[in-house]
C-alpha positions in Angstrom: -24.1 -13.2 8.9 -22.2 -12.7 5.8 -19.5 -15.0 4.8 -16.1 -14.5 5.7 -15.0 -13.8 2.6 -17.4 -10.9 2.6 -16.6 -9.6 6.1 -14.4 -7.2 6.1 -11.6 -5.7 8.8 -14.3 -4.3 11.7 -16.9 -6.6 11.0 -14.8 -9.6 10.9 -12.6 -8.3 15.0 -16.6 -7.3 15.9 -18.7 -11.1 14.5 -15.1 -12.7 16.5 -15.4 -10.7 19.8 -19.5 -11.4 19.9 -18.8 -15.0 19.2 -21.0 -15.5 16.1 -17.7 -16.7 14.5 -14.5 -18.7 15.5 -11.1 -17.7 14.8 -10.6 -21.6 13.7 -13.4 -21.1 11.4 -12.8 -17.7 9.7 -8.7 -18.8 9.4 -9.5 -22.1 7.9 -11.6 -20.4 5.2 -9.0 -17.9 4.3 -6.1 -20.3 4.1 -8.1 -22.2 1.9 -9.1 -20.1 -0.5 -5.9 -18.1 -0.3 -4.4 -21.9 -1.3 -7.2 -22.4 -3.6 -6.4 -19.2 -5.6 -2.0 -19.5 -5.2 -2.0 -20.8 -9.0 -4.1 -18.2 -10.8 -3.8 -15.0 -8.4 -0.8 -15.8 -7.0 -1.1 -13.5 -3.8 1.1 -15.4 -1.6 4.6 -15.9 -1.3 4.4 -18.0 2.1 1.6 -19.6 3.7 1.6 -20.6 7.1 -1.5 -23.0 7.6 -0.2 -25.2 11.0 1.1 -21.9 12.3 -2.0 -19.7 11.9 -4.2 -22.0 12.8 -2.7 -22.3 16.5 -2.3 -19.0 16.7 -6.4 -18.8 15.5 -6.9 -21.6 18.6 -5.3 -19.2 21.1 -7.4 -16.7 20.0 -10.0 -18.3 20.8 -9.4 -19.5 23.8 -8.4 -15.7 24.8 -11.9 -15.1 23.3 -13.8 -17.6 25.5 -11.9 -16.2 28.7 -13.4 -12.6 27.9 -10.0 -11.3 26.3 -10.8 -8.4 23.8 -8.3 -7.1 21.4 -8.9 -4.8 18.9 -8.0 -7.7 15.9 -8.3 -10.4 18.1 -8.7 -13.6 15.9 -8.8 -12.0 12.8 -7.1 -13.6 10.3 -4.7 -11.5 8.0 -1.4 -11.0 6.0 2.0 -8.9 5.6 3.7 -8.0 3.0 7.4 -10.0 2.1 9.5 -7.1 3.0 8.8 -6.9 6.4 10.1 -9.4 9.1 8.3 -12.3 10.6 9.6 -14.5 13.1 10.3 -17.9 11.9 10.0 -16.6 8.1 12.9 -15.4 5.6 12.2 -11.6 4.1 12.8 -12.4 0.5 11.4 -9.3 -0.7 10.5 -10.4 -4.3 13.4 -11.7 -4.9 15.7 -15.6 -5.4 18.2 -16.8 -3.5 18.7 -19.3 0.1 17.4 -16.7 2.4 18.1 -16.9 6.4 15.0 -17.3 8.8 14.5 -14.1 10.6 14.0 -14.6 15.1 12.7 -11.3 15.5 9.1 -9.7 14.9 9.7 -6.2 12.7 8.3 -3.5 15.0 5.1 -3.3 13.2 4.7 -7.0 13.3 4.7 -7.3 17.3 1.8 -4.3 17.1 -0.6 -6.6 15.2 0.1 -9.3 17.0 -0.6 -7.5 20.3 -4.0 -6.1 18.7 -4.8 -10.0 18.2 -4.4 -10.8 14.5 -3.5 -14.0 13.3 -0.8 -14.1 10.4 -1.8 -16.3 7.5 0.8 -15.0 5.6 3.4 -13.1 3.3 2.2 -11.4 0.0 4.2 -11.2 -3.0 6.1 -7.8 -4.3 8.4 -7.5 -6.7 12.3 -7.3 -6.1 13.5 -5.0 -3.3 10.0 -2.9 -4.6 11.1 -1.2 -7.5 8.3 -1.5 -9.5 4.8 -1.0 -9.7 4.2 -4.5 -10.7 4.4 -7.5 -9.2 6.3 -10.1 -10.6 9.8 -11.8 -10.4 12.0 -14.7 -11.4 11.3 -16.6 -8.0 7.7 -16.6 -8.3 6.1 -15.6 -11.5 3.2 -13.0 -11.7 0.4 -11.9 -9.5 -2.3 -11.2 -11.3 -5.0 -8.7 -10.7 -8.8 -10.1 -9.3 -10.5 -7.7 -11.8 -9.0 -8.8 -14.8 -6.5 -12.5 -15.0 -4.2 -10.2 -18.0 -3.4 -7.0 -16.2 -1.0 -6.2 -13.2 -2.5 -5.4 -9.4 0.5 -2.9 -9.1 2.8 -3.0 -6.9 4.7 -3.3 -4.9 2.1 -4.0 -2.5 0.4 -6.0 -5.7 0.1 -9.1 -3.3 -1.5 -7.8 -0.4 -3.9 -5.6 -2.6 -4.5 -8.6 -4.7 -5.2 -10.7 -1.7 -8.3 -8.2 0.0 -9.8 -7.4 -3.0 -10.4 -10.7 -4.0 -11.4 -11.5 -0.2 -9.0 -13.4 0.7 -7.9 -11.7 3.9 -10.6 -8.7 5.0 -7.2 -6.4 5.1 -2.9 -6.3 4.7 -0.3 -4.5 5.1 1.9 -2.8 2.8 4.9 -0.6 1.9 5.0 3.1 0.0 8.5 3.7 -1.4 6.9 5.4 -4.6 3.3 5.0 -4.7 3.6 1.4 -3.6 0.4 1.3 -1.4 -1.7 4.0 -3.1 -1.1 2.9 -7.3 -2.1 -0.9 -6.4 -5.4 0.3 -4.1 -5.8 2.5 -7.1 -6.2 -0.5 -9.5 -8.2 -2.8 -7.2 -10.4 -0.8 -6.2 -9.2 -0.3 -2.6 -8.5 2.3 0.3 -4.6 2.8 0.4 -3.2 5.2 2.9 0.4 5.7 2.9 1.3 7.0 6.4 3.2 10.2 7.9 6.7 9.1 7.9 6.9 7.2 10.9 3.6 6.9 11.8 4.0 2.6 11.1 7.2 1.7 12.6 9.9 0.2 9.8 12.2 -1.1 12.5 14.4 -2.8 12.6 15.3 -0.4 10.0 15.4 3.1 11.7 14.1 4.3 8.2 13.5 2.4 5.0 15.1 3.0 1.6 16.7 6.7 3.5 13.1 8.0 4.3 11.1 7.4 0.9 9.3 3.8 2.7 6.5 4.0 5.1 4.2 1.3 5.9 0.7 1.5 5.0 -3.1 -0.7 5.0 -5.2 -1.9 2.2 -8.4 -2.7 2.8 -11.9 -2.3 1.1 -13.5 0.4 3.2 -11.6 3.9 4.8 -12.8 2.6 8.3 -10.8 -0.7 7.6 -8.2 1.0 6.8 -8.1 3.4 9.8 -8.4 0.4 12.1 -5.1 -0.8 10.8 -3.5 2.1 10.6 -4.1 2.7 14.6 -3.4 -1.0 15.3 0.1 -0.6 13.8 0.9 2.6 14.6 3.4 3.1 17.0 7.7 3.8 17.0 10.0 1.7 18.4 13.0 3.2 20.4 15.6 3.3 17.9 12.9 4.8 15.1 14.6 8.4 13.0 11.2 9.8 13.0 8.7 9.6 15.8 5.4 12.2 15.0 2.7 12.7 17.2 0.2 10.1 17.9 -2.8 9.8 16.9 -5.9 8.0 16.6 -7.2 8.2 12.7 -10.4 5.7 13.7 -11.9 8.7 15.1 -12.3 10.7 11.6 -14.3 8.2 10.3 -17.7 9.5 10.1 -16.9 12.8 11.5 -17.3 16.2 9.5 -14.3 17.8 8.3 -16.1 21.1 7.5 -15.9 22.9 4.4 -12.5 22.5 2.9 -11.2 24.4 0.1 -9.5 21.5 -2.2 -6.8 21.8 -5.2 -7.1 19.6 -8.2 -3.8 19.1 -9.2 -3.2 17.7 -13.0 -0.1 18.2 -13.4 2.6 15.5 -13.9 5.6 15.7 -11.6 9.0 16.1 -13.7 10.1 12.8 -15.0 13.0 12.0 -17.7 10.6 10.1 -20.3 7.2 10.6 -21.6 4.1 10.5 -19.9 0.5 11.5 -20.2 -2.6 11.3 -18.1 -5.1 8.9 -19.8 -8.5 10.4 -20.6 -10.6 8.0 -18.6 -8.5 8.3 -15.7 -8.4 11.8 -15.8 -12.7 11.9 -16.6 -12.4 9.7 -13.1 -10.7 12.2 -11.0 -12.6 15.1 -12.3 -15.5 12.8 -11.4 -14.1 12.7 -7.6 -14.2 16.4 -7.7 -17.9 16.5 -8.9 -18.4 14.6 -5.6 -16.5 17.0 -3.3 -18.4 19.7 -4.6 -21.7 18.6 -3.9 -20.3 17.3 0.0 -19.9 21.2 -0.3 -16.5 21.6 -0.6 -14.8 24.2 -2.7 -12.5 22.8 -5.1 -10.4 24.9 -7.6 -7.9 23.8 -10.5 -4.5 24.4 -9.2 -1.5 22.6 -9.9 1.3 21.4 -7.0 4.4 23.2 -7.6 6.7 20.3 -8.1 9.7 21.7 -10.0 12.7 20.1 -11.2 14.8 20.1 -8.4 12.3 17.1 -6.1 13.4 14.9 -8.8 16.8 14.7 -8.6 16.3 13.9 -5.0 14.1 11.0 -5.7 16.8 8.9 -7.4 19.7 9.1 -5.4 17.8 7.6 -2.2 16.1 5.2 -4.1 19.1 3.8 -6.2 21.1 3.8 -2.5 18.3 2.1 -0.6 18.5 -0.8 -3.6 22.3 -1.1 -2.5 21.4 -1.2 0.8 19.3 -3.6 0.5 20.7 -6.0 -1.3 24.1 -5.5 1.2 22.1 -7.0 3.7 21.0 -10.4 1.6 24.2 -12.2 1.5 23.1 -14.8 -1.5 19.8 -12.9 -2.8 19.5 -13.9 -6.4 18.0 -11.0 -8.9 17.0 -9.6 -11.9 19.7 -7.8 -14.2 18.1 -4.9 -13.5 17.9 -4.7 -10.3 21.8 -5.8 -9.7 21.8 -2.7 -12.4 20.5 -0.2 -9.9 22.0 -1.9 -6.9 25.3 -0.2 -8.6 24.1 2.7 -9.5 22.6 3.2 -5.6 26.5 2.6 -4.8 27.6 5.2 -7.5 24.8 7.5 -6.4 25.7 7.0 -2.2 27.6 10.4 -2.4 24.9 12.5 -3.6 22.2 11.3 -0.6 23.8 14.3 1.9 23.0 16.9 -0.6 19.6 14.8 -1.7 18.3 14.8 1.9 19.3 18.6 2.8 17.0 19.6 -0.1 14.1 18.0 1.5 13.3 20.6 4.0 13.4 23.2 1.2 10.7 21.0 -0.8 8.5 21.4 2.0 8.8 24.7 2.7 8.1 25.4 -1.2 5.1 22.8 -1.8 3.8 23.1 2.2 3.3 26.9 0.8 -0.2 25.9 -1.2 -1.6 24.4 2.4 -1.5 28.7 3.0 -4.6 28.5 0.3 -6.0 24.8 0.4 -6.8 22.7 3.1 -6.1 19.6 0.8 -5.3 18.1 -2.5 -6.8 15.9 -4.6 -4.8 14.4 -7.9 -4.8 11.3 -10.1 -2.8 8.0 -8.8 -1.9 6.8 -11.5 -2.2 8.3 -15.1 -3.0 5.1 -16.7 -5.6 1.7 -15.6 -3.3 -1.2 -15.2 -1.2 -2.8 -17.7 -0.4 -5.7 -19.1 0.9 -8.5 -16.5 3.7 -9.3 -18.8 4.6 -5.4 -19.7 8.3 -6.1 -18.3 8.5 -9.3 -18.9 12.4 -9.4 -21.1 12.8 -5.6 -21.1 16.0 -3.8 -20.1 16.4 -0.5 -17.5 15.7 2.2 -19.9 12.2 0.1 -21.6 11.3 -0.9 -17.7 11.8 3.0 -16.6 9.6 4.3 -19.5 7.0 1.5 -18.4 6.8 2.4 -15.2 6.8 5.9 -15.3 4.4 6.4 -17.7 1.6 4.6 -15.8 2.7 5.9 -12.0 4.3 9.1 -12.4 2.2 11.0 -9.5 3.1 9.2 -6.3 6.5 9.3 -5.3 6.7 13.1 -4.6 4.7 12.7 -1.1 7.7 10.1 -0.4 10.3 12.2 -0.8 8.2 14.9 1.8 7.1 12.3 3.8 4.0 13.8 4.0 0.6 11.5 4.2 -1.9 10.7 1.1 -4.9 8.8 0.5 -6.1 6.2 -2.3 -9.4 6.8 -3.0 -11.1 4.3 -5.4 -12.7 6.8 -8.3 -14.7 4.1 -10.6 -14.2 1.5 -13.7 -12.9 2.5 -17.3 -15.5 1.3 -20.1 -13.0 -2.1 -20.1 -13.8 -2.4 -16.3 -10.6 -1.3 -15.0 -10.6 0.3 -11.3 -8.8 3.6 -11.0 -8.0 6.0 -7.8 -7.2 9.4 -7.0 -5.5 10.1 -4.0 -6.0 12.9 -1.2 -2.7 14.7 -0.1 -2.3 16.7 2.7 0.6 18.5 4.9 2.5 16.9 7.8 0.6 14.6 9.7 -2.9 15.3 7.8 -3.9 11.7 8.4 -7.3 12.3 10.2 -8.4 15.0 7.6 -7.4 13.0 4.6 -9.7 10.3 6.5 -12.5 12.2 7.6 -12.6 13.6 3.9 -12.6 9.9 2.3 -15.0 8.7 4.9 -17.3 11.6 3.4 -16.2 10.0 -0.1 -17.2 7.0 0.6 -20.5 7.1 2.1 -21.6 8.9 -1.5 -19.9 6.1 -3.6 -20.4 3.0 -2.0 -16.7 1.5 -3.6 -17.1 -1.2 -1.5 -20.0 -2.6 -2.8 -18.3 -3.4 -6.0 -16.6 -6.8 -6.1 -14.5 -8.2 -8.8 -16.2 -11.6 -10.5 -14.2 -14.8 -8.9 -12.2 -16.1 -12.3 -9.4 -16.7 -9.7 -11.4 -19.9 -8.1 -11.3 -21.8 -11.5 -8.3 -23.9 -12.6 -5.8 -22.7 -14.1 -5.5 -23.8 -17.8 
C-alpha cells in the first residue's frame, strides 16, 4: 500500500474501511508531519494532536464493530474561519479570541461522514486577500516553491494537501478563495452553488459572495467532499437542490459546446493576463477539443455594472465580521475596509437587487454554451512577501493584478471549477477554472473528471524542501 502521505481522500476512507490501515496510524503520521513542516510551510494555525487522536481511536473501534462511514477515520483539516467546537475562529487575524461550543453546520457533516479533525489552516485576515499571511502568524508558504505565496485565502488548507499533509480540506470562496490557491498548487478547487456547503451559523457569509468549498489532489476527491459536506441547516438563506456530484465522476458529459473566455472582468487598476498562463489555458482547450468537445473564443459579458456590486458586500461583510470579534486585533488595512464596509452598508440593498439582473444578462451565453472555461488567475504566484509593508491602494493593485477572474461567479453564486493546467518554465502550477449556470456542479465535474484522466495532475508532486530545517 502507498504511504499515507501518498493516499489520497477515497483511497485513504477505502485502505481504513478494509482494515489495511488504522485511524491511529494514518492520524499520527499526519500530525506529525503537519508538526514537522509548522516552521517552514506553516499550514496550521491550530493543531489538535490529544484531541484527534481519540477521535482516530473511536474510529477505529467503530471500524472494528463493522461501522462504515463514508470518511470514517480519515484524518483531515478545516479552514480558520469556520467554527469548531472547543477552538476560537480567529480568521487570520490577532487578538484573545473566545472558544466557540458549537460545530459550524458544515463541521457536524464531516464529522457524521467519520473524519477526524487534525486541525485549522491558516488564511489571512477576515479573507481579504489572495495571500496568506498576517501579523499573528507570519507566512505560509507554497510547497512548490519556499518564496512564493499558496494564495489564499484558503492558502493553508491548499498548502496542507498538496504537500500531503492531510489527503483533502476544506475551504472558503469569497473572491476566488478556493479556486486561485488550487490554481497555484496544483489542485482541484470547486467552489460550490451558493448554499450547496452550509455557512451556518451564518445564514450567508460576507452577504452571499462566501461559499464553502474542497481542495484536494484529484476531482473524485474533491467530489467526495463536496457530497460529505453538503447539506443546509434550517436557518440557511439559500437551500438548492440536492445532489450527489460523486456520481459525475467518470461519467460522459457528451459533447459540450465550450466558451473560452479571455477577457478580464472590470477592475479599477491595471491588469494583464500573463503569457504563460494564458499559453496554459489555451493548452486546456487543446485538451477539450480532442475529448471532442467544441470549444469557440467568446468572451463573458461582464460589464461595468457586476463591479460596483462586488465591493459594497465585500467591504460590509469585513464590518460584519469584525462586529462579531469583540478584541480581534488587525492589520491597518483591514480596520481600513472594516470602515469603509460601514460607509458602504447603504449601498448593499441596491447591490444585491442588481444580482438577479447579472444573471439574467451573463446566464444569457448558457443559450449558446454548455460551459465556460477561463484563466484563474492571470499571473503564477507571487512573491510571499508582496504585501508585506504596503498600504490599501499598493495591496489592491497587488491583488488584483494576479486574481482578477474569480470573484464574478461570487457575486452570481453560480458554481466553478479549478482545474490544474500545468507548470510555467520556473515550475509554477497554474489553473483554469470551468464555470457553469446555476447548480452546474455535476457537469463542471463530469467535464474535469474527463480532464483529468488525459492529464494525470495528480501525478505531479512538489519536491519536499518543507521537511528540512528551517535556516
Amino acid at each position: 500500500m502507498a504511504s499515507v502521505a501518498e493516499l489520497g481522500l477515497a483511497r485513504m476512507a477505502a485502505a481504513l474501511a478494509a482494515g489495511e490501515i488504522s485511524s491511529v496510524e494514518a492520524t499520527t503520521a499526519v500530525l506529525d508531519r503537519i508538526e514537522a513542516s509548522q516552521s517552514t510551510l506553516n499550514a496550521f494555525r491550530i493543531v489538535r494532536r490529544a484531541e484527534a487522536l481519540a477521535e482516530a481511536a473511536e474510529a477505529d473501534r467503530k471500524l472494528a464493530a463493522g461501522e462504515r462511514a463514508p470518511l470514517l477515520g480519515v484524518p483531515f483539516a478545516i479552514k480558520d474561519d469556520t467554527d469548531l467546537a472547543g477552538t476560537p475562529t480567529a480568521f487570520g487575524c490577532g487578538g484573545d479570541l473566545p472558544v466557540k461550543t458549537q460545530d459550524a453546520e458544515s463541521v457536524r457533516r464531516l464529522r457524521a461522514a467519520g473524519v477526524v479533525i487534525v486541525g485549522k489552516t491558516n488564511t489571512c485576515e477576515l479573507g481579504q486577500y489572495p495571500f496568506t499571511d498576517g501579523k499573528a502568524f507570519g507566512h505560509t508558504r507554497n510547497p512548490w516553491a519556499a518564496e512564493r505565496t499558496p494564495g489564499g485565502s484558503s492558502g493553508g488548507s491548499a498548502a496542507a494537501v498538496a504537500a500531503g499533509l492531510v489527503p483533502a480540506a476544506l475551504g472558503s470562496d469569497g473572491a476566488g478563495s478556493v479556486r486561485i490557491p488550487a490554481a497555484w498548487n496544483n489542485l482541484v478547487g470547486i467552489k460550490p452553488q451558493r448554499g450547496r456547503i452550509s455557512t451556518w451559523p451564518l445564514p450567508e457569509a460576507f452577504y452571499g459572495l462566501t461559499v464553502n468549498g474542497p481542495l484536494a489532489r484529484t476531482v473524485e476527491d474533491a467530489a467526495l467532499l463536496l457530497d460529505a459536506a453538503s447539506g443546509s441547516h434550517a436557518g440557511d438563506l439559500h437551500t438548492p437542490p440536492a445532489t450527489r456530484v460523486s456520481d459525475a465522476v467518470g461519467r460522459d458529459p457528451g459533447r459540450l459546446r465550450i466558451a473560452l473566455s479571455l477577457r478580464i472582468p472590470f477592475t479599477a487598476t491595471k491588469t494583464a493576463l500573463d503569457r504563460e498562463v494564458e499559453a496554459k489555458v489555451h493548452g486546456i482547450a487543446g485538451t477539450l477539443r480532442r475529448l471532442g468537445h467544441e470549444v469557440v473564443i467568446a468572451d463573458v459579458p461582464y460589464g461595468v455594472l457586476i463591479g460596483a456590486t462586488f465591493l459594497p458586500r465585500s467591504m460590509a461583510g469585513i464590518h460584519e465580521v469584525m462586529g462579531r470579534m469583540p478584541g480581534v486585533e488587525v492589520d491597518p488595512r483591514t480596520a481600513h475596509n472594516a470602515s469603509v464596509g460601514r460607509l458602504l452598508g447603504p449601498a448593499l440593498f441596491a447591490a444585491r437587487k442588481t444580482e438577479p439582473l447579472l444573471r439574467n444578462r451573463i446566464g444569457r451565453m448558457f443559450n449558446d454554451f454548455d460551459v465556460i472555461l477561463a484563466p484563474t488567475t492571470a499571473t503564477p504566484p507571487p512573491d510571499v512577501h508582496a504585501l508585506d509593508g504596503i498600504g490599501n491602494w499598493a495591496t489592491d493593485e497587488v491583488i488584483t493584478a494576479a486574481c482578477p477572474y474569480t470573484w464574478p461567479w461570487n457575486i452570481l453564486g453560480w458554481p466553478s471549477v479549478n482545474v490544474p493546467a500545468g507548470f510555467t518554465a520556473a515550475g509554477l502550477p497554474v489553473g483554469a477554472q470551468l464555470m457553469g449556470p446555476a447548480n452546474a456542479e455535476p457537469l463542471l465535474v463530469s467535464v474535469a473528471a474527463q480532464l483529468e484522466s488525459e492529464l494525470k495532475w495528480y501525478e505531479h508532486r512538489p519536491a519536499p524542501w518543507w521537511e528540512r530545517p528551517a535556516a
